[in-house]
N, C-alpha and C positions, 0 to 999 in steps of 0.2 A: 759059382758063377762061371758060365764058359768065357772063353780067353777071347772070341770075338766082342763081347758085351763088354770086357777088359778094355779092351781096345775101343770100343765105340767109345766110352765114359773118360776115357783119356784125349780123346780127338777135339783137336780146338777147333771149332766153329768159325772161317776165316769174317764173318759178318760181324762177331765179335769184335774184330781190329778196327771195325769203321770207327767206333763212336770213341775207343781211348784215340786213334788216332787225331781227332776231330778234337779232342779235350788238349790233347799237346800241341798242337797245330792254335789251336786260342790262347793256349799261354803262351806259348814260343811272342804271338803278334800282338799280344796285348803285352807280355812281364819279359820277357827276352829270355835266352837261356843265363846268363848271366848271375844271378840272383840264384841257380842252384848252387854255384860255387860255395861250399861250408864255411868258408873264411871270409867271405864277403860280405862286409856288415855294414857296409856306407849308405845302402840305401834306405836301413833301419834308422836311422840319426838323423833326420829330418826334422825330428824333436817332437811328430805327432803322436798320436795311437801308435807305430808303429814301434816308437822307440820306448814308450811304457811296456812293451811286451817284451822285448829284446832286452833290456833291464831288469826286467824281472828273472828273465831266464837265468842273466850272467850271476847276478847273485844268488838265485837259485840253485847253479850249478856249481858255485866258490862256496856256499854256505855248508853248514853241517846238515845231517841228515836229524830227522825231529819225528818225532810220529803223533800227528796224521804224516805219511812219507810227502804230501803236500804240503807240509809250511814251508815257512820262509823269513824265517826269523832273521834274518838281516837287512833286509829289505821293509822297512818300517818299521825298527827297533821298537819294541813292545807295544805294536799293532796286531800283535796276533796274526799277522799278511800270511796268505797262503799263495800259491804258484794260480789259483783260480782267479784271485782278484788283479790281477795283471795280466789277464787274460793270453797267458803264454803256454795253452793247450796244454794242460796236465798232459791229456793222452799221449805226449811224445818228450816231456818236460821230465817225469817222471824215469823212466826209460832209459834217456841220455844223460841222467844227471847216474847213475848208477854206470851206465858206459862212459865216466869223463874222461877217468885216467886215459884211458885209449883213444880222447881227441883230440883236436887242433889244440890250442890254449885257446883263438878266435874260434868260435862254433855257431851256425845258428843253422835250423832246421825249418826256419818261415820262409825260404824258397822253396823246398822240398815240399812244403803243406799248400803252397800255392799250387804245387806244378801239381799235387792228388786234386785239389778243388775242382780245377778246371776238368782234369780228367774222368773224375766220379760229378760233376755235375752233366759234360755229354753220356757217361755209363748211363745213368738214371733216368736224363728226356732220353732218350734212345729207350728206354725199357718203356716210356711212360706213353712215349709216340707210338711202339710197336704194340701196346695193346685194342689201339683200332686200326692200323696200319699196318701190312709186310710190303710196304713198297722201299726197297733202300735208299732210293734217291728222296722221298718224304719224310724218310726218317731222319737222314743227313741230315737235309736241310732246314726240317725243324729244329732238330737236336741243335744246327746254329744260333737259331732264334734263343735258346734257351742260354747258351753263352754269351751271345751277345747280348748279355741282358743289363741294364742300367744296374738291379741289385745287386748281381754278383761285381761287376765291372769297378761300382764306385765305391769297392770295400777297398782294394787295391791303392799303394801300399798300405795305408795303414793299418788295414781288419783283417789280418790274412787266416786268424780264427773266426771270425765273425761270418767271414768269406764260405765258409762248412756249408751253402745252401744245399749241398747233393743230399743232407742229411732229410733236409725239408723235399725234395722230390723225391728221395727214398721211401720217406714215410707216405707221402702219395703213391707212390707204386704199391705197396704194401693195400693199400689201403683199396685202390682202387680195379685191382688184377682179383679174378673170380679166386679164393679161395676155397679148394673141398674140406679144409682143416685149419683150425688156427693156427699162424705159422709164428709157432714162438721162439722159438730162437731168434728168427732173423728179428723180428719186434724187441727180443729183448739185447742184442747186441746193437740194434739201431740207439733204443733208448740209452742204454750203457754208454756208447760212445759219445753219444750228444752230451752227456754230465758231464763227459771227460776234454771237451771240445770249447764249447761256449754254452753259456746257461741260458741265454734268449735261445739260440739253438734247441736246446734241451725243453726249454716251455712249448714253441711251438711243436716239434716232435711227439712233446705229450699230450700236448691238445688234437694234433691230430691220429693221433693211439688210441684216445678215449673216444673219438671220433669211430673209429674203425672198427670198436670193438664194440661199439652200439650198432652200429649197422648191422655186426655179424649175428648180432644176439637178437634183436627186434627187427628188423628190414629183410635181410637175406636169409637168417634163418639159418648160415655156412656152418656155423658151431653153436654150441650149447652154450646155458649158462653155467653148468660145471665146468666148462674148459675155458670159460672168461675169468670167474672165478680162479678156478688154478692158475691162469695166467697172470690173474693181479697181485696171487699170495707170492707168488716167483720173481714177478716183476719188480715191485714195491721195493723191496729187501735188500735185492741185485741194486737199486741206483741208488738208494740209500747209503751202500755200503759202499759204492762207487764214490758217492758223492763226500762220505766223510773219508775215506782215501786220500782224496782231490784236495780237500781242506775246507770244502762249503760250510763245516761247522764250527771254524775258529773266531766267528767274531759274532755278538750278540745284537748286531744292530746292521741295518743295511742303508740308511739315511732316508729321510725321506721328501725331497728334491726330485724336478723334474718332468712329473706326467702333466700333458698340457701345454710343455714346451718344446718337445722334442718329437714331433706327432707328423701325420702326414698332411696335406692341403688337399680337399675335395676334386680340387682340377691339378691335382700333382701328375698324375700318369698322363697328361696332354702336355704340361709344363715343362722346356725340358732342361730349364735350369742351369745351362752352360752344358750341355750334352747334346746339344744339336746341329749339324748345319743347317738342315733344313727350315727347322721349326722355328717359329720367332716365340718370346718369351712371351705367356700371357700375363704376368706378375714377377714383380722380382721381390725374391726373399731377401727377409728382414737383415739378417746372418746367414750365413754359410752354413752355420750348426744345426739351425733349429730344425728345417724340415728332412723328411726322409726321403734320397731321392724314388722313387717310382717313375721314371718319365719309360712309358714304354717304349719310345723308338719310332719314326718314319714308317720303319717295315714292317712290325709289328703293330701300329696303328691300321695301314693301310688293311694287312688281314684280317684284322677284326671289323674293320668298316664293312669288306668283300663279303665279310661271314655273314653279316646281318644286313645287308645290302635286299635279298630277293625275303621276303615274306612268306612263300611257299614250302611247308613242313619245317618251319624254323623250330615254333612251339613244340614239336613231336621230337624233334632229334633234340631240344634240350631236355625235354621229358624223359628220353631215354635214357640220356647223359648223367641223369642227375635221380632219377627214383631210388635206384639201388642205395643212392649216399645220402640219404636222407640226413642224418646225422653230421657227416661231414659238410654239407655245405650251411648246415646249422653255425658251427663251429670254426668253420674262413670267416661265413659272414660275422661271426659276434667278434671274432680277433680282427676283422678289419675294421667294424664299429669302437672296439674299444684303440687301434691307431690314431683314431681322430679325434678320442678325447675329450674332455669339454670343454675346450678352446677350438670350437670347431673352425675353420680355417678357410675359406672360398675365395681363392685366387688372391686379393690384395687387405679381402677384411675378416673380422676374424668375430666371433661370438660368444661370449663367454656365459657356461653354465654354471653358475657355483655348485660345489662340494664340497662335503667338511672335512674337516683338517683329516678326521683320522681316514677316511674315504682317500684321500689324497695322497696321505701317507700311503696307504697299501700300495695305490695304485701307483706308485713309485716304484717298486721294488721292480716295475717293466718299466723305468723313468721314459726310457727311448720306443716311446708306445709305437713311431711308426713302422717298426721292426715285424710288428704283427700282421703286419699289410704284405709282407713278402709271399704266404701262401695262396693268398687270396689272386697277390699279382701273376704268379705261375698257373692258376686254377685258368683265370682270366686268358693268358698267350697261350694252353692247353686247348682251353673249349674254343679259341679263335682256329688253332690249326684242326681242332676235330672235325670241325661244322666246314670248311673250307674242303676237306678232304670228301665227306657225305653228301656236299651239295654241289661239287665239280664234279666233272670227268677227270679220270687221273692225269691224262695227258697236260687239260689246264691246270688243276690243283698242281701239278711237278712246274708248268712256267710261272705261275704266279706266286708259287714260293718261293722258287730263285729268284726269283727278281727282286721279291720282298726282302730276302736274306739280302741280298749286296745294298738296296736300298738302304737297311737296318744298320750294315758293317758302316757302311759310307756314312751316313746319320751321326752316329754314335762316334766315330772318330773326330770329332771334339770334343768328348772326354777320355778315350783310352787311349788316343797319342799321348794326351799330357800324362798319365800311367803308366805309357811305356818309357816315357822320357823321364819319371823319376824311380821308375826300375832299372831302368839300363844307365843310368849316366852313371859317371865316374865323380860327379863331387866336383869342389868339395859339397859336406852339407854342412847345415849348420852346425851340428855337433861332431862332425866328424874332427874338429880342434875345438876345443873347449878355450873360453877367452880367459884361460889363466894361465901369464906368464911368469910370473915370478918364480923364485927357486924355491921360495917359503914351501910349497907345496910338497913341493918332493922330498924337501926333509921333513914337517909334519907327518906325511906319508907314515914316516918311518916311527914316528914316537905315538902316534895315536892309533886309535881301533877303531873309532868312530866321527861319524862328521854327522851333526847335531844340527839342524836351520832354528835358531830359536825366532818368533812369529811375531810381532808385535803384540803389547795388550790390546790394540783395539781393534784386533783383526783374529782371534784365536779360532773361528769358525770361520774359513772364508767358505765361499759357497762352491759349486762343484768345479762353473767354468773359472773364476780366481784361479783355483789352484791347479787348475790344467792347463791355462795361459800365463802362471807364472814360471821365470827361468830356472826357480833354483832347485828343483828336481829334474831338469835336464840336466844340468851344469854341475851340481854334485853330488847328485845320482851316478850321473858317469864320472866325475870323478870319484867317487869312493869304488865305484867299479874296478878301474882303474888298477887300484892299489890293494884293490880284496879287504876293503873295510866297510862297516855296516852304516847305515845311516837312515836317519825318517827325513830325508829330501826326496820324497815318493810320490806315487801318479796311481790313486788305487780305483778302480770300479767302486767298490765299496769298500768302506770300512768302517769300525769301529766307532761314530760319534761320538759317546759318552767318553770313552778311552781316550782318544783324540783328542780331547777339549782337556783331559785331566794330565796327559803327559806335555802338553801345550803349558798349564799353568804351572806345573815343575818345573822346567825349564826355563821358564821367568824367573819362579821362584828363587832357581840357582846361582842364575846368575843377579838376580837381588842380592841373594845373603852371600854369595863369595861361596858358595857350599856347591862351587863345579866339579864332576866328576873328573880327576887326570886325564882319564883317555879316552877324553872327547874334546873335539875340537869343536868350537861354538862359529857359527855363522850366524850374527848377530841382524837382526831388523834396524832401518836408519832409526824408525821412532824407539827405538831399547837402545839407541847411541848411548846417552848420558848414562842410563841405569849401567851398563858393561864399563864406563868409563869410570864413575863411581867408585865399581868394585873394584876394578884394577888400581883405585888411588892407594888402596893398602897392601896390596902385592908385590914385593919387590921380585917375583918368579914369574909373572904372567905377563903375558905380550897381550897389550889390545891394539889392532893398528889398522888401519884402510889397507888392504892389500887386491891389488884388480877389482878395484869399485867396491868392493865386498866388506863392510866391518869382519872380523877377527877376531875373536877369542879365544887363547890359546895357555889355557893353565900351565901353570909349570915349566913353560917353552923355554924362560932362560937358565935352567938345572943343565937341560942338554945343550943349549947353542949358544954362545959365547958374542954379545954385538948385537946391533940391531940389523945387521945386514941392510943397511939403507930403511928401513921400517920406522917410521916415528910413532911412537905411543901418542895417544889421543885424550885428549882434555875434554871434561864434559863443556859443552856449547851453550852458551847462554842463553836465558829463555827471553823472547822480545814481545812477549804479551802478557807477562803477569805483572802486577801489582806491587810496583816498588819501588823506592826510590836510589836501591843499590840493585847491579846486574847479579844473577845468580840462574844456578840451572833446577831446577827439579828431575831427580831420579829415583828409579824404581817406581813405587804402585802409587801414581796420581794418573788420575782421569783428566779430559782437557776442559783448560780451563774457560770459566764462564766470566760474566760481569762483573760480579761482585770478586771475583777469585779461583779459586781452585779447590776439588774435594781431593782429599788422597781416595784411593781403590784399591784396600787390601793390608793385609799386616805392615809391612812395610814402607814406608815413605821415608825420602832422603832430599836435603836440599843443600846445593853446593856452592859456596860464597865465595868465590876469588878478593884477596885481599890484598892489599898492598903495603908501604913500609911506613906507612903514615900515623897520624893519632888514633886511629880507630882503637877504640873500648868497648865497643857495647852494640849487640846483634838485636833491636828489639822488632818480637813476634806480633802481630795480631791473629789470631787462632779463633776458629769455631770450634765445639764439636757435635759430633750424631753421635745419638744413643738410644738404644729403644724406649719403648714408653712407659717402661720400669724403673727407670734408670735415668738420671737429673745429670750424670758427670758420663766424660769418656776417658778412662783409664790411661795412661802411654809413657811407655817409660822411654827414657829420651838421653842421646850418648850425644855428644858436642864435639869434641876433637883425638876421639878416638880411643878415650879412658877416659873422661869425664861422665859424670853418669847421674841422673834422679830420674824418680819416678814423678808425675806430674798428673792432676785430674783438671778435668776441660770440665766448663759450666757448659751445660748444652743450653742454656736459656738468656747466655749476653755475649760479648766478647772475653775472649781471653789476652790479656796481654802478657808475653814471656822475655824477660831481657836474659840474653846470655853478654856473661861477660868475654870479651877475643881474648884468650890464654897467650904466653907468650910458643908454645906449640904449634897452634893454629900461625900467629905470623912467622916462624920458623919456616914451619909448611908453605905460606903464602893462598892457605886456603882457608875454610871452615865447611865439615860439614858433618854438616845435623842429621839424625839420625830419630825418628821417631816409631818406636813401635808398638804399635794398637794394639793394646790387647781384646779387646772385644769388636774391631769392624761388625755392621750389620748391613743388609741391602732394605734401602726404602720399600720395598715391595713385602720383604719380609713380619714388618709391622702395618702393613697396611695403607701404603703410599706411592698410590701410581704401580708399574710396574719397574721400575729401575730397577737394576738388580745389582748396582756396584755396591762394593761392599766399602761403604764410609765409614770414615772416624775422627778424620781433622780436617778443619778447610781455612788454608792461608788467604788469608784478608787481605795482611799487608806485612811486608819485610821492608825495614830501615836501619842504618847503620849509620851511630854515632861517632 
C-alpha cells in the first residue's frame, strides 16, 4: 500500500464530527453533563427502573464471580439472577466488574451509556438520512428529529439500557444501504451487542436481520443463499454463546404476565400523553405504565402531514422506497401489529380479543409488546423526511425542516425538561436515605450475610406490578447493598416462577418451625406477625421486634448484643374474628378465616392462648378434619406446652371435640400454645373439589376455656 492511500484511510472526515457532535449536544440538554460523573448515583435512587439496574450492578460488582461470568448469585439468593435480568448491560457490567479493584467504591457507568445512546443514535439517522441525502444541513436536522424523539427521550432516567435505540437504526442502515456483499461482521457484532445490551433490543434487531437477509437472498438478489447460510451457521452460535455468557440461561421459566397490557393505543403517535405543549390530549391513559409512549411530536407530525399533503408521485417515490424491502416492511408491520396486541386500544376504548392461555403465555416473554412499535415509529419519521426532501426543492425542504425541528424541540419540552430536571438535580431522592434509623442495622450489618423479606401466605406470587411498586426491594436491596450482603429483596425482568414460589414456601416454612438459618436476618410480613411471634416464644437468643415500621427477625441476635437497645419483643396479636369465647391468636399455616371457622393450610398450624392467674383447667377444642376420599380420619400429632405430646385422629365425617388440660407450665408461662402437626394436609382440588388448592387438615369450629 503506498503511503499516500496510508494517509488518505487515516484522514478523518471533518463531516463525521457533525452528527456525534449533534448526539452530545442532546444529551448535554436533555441529561446534563452531570450524570457522567462515576460517583454520582443519586439520580439512580429514585426507586424506578433506574434503580433496579444500578442494584443489580452494585451487587454484581461486590458478589463473587460464578460461571456463566453473568450471574449474580446475591442478588436473589437462590433465583438463579443473572446481571441480564436487571437489565444493567452485561456489555459493560461484565467488564467493570473484573476492572472493580481499580474503581471508585461508588461506580456507575449508566451516565456514560447515556451519553454513547444519544451519540450513536445521531451516528446512525446521520448514516440513515445520508442514504438519500448529501445535503449537511438535511442531514442535521433530520438527524434532530431522530433525537428528539418521544422513544428515545422517554427511556430517560429510568431505561438508559433499554435507551440502545442506535442499535434498532443501525440495523436499519444495514439493512437499507445497497449492499455488493453480505456484510457480516457488522450484522454479527450488531446482533452480539444487542444480546449483550437489552433483549427487546436484541428481538427487534433479529427481526430486522431476518428481514435483511430475505431481501438479500429473494428481492435484490446482493448475495446468495450460501452466504445467508454461512451467515446464519456464524451467526446463531456467536449469540448463543453471547447469550449464555450474559446469563439468558440461568432460570427455566420467564413468567407469563403481561401481553395485552402493556401495548401501544392506535392513536398513540398523535396522543401526546404529557409530552406536549402544543398538542391537547386526545385520551388520557388509564395508568402511566400501561401504554408505550409513541407521540411523534408537533414537528415531526407536521412533516409527515407536508409529505402527504400534494398527491402528485407520492405512490411512485413510496414504491421506490419500499420495493427493494419487500421483506422488511413485511416484518415493522407484523412487530407493530403484534404492539397492539389483543387488547386492541383506540384512543379511550379498548377491544378485546381472547387467546389462549398458552398463546398468551408465549406472547409474554415480549410482555411490553408496545416496544415493537419503535422500528415501525423510525420507518414512519424516516419515510416523512425522504418524501419531504424528493417532493421540495432543497432550499424549501432545508426551511421547513428547521422549523419543524425547533417546533419538535419546543413541543417535546414538556417531557425532556422534566428528564433534565431528574438528571441534573442534586436530590435528595427517595432512596438516596433509606427510612431506617435505628442503630439495630448497623450492628445486624455486622452479624449476618443475608437480609431475607419473608412474603405473606397469601400473597407468595404477587404479580409483576405488586412487586415493582412495593418498598421492600428498594429499602433492603439497598440496604444489603449497603453492607455487601446478599438478599431476595429484588426487582427482576424475569425470573424463575416455580423457584420463586418454592423458596417463598421455605421461608414461611422456617420461620413456622423455628428452623431459621443464623445468618439471615428475616424481614417478616405484618400478616406472618403472629407466626414469627410464636416462634420467637421459645427462643430465649432471638430478637423479634417492630424496628422502623418493619417486623424483625433476628436469630441468635442476643448471643452477640447484650439488651434490648430500646427494642421490645412482640406478642402474637389476637385474633378478632374467629370463633370463641376466649381471645387467642392463630399462627403459622391457617388460611383466613370463614363463617363457620377457620381451615389450617399446611403442615403446621399453631394457636396461642394468653392465660391468666385464674381457675382456668381446661382448653376445650372443636375440630374438623379433611382427608381424601380414602381416608375417614386426619392424622395430627399435637404438642400443648412445649413437651406435652399425643398423637390424635380427627373423624372427617362430625365434630371432633379435644379437651386439653392448662398444666401448671403453660400458667407459669402465662400462655398456651398448641401445636398441631398434619401429617397428611391434602388440597380440595387434588380429590376432585373445586379448584382450591390449600392444603387442609384441621378446621377450628370453636375454642372455649373453662
Amino acid at each position: 500500500m503506498k503511503l499516500i492511500d496510508i494517509k488518505n484511510s487515516l484522514k478523518f472526515d471533518i463531516k463525521n464530527a457533525i452528527p456525534i457532535l449533534l448526539g452530545f449536544a442532546g444529551f448535554a440538554i436533555v441529561c446534563g453533563i452531570n450524570v457522567l460523573n462515576p460517583t454520582n448515583e443519586q439520580w439512580l435512587l429514585g426507586g424506578g427502573d433506574a434503580t433496579q439496574h444500578y442494584l443489580g450492578w452494585v451487587f454484581y460488582r461486590t458478589g463473587p464471580w460464578a460461571w456463566p461470568p453473568g450471574l449474580n448469585p446475591t442478588y436473589g439468593i437462590g433465583l438463579n439472577n443473572s446481571i441480564v435480568f436487571t437489565d444493567s448491560i452485561p456489555l459493560l457490567a461484565i467488564p467493570f466488574k473484573a476492572l472493580s479493584p481499580l474503581l471508585p467504591n461508588t461506580f456507575q457507568y449508566f451516565g456514560l451509556w447515556a451519553l454513547l445512546c444519544f451519540v450513536l443514535q445521531s451516528w446512525f439517522a446521520w448514516k440513515l438520512i445520508s442514504l438519500f441525502s448529501k445535503d449537511l444541513l438535511i442531514c442535521s436536522i433530520c438527524t434532530g428529529l431522530f433525537i428528539f424523539s418521544v422513544p428515545l427521550l422517554s427511556l430517560f432516567p429510568e431505561n438508559p439500557a433499554l435507551a440502545s435505540l442506535f442499535l434498532i437504526l443501525a440495523a436499519l442502515y444495514l439493512s437499507l444501504k445497497k449492499n455488493v456483499s453480505y456484510p457480516l461482521w457488522s450484522w454479527l457484532a450488531l446482533l452480539v451487542a444487542a444480546s449483550l445490551i437489552h433483549f427487546y433490543i436484541f428481538v427487534l434487531v433479529g427481526a430486522i436481520w431476518t428481514a435483511s437477509m430475505m431481501d438479500g437472498v429473494f428481492v435484490n438478489k446482493s448475495f446468495s443463499s450460501l452466504q445467508a447460510f454461512r451467515a446464519i451457521v456464524i451467526s446463531i452460535p456467536s449469540v448463543l454463546f453471547a447469550c449464555y455468557i450474559a446469563g439468558y440461561f440461568s432460570i427455566s421459566s420467564v413468567g407469563a404476565f403481561g401481553y395485552g397490557v402493556f401495548k401501544i393505543n392506535l392513536l398513540g403517535i398523535f396522543n401526546p400523553a404529557g409530552w406536549s405543549l402544543i398538542t391537547k390530549e386526545i385520551y388520557v391513559k388509564p395508568h402511566w405504565w400501561i401504554e408505550e409512549p409513541i407521540y411523534l411530536g408537533a414537528g415531526a407530525l407536521l412533516i409527515l402531514l407536508l409529505s402527504l399533503g400534494k398527491n402528485t408521485g407520492l405512490i411512485s417515490l413510496v414504491n421506490k422506497a419500499c420495493s427493494r424491502h419487500i421483506f422488511l416492511v413485511i416484518i415493522v408491520t407484523l412487530l407493530a401489529l403484534f404492539s397492539v396486541s389483543n387488547n386492541v386500544a383506540i384512543g379511550s376504548h379498548e377491544f378485546y380479543f381472547p387467546m389462549s392461555e398458552k398463546l398468551i403465555s408465549i406472547a409474554s416473554i415480549l410482555r411490553s409488546s408496545g416496544r415493537m412499535f419503535i422500528p415501525a415509529f423510525y420507518v414512519i419519521l424516516l419515510l416523512a423526511c425522504y418524501l419531504i426532501t424528493h417532493r421540495l426543492s432543497n432550499k424549501k425542504a432545508q426551511l421547513i425542516l428547521a422549523c419543524c425541528l425547533l417546533l419538535q424541540i419546543a413541543d417535546l419540552s414538556a417531557g425532556w425538561l422534566d428528564v433534565r430536571q431528574r438528571m441534573t438535580s442534586n436530590g435528595p431522592f427517595p432512596y438516596s436515605k433509606l427510612p431506617l434509623d435505628n442503630p439495630f442495622w448497623v450492628s445486624a450489618s455486622k452479624q449476618y450475610k443475608n437480609i431475607i423479606v419473608i412474603p405473606s401466605r397469601f400473597n407468595l406470587q404477587a404479580d409483576f406490578m405488586s412487586r415493582f411498586l412495593a418498598k421492600e426491594w428498594r429499602i433492603f436491596g439497598r440496604l444489603a447493598s449497603n453492607y455487601g450482603l446478599g438478599t431476595n429483596a429484588v426487582m427482576l425482568a424475569r425470573y424463575d416462577e416455580p423457584k420463586y414460589l418454592e423458596l417463598n414456601l421455605k421461608y414461611l416454612n422456617e420461620l413456622n418451625t423455628g428452623t431459621l438459618v443464623p445468618e439471615n436476618l428475616y424481614i417478616v410480613a405484618p400478616e406472618e406477625m403472629n407466626t414469627a411471634a410464636c416462634t420467637n416464644l421459645r427462643s430465649q437468643s432471638d430478637l423479634f421486634a417492630k424496628i422502623d415500621s418493619y417486623f424483625v427477625y433476628a436469630p441468635e441476635y442476643f448471643k452477640n448484643h447484650v439488651g434490648l437497645s430500646k427494642l421490645e419483643q412482640i406478642k402474637p396479636m389476637l385474633s378478632k374474628d374467629a370463633p370463641s369465647s376466649a381471645p387467642f391468636s392463630f399462627c403459622g399455616a391457617w388460611s383466613k378465616s370463614e363463617n363457620w371457622g377457620t381451615w389450617s393450610d399446611g403442615p403446621l398450624a399453631k394457636i396461642y392462648i394468653p392465660l391468666d392467674k385464674g381457675h382456668q383447667q381446661f382448653i376445650n377444642l372443636t375440630l374438623m378434619a379433611f382427608a381424601s376420599n380414602d381416608e375417614k380420619i386426619q392424622s395430627v400429632e399435637f404438642t400443648y406446652d412445649g413437651s406435652s405430646y399425643k398423637k390424635i385422629e380427627l373423624n372427617k365425617s362430625s365434630l371432633n371435640q379435644i379437651k386439653v388440660q392448662i398444666t401448671s407450665k403453660m400458667k407459669s408461662d402465662g400462655y398456651a400454645l398448641l401445636e398441631f402437626k398434619i401429617l397428611k394436609p391434602i388440597s380440595p382440588k387434588s380429590i376432585g373439589i373445586g379448584n382450591d388448592e390449600r392444603q387442609l387438615g384441621i378446621g377450628l369450629v370453636k375454642l372455649e376455656i373453662e
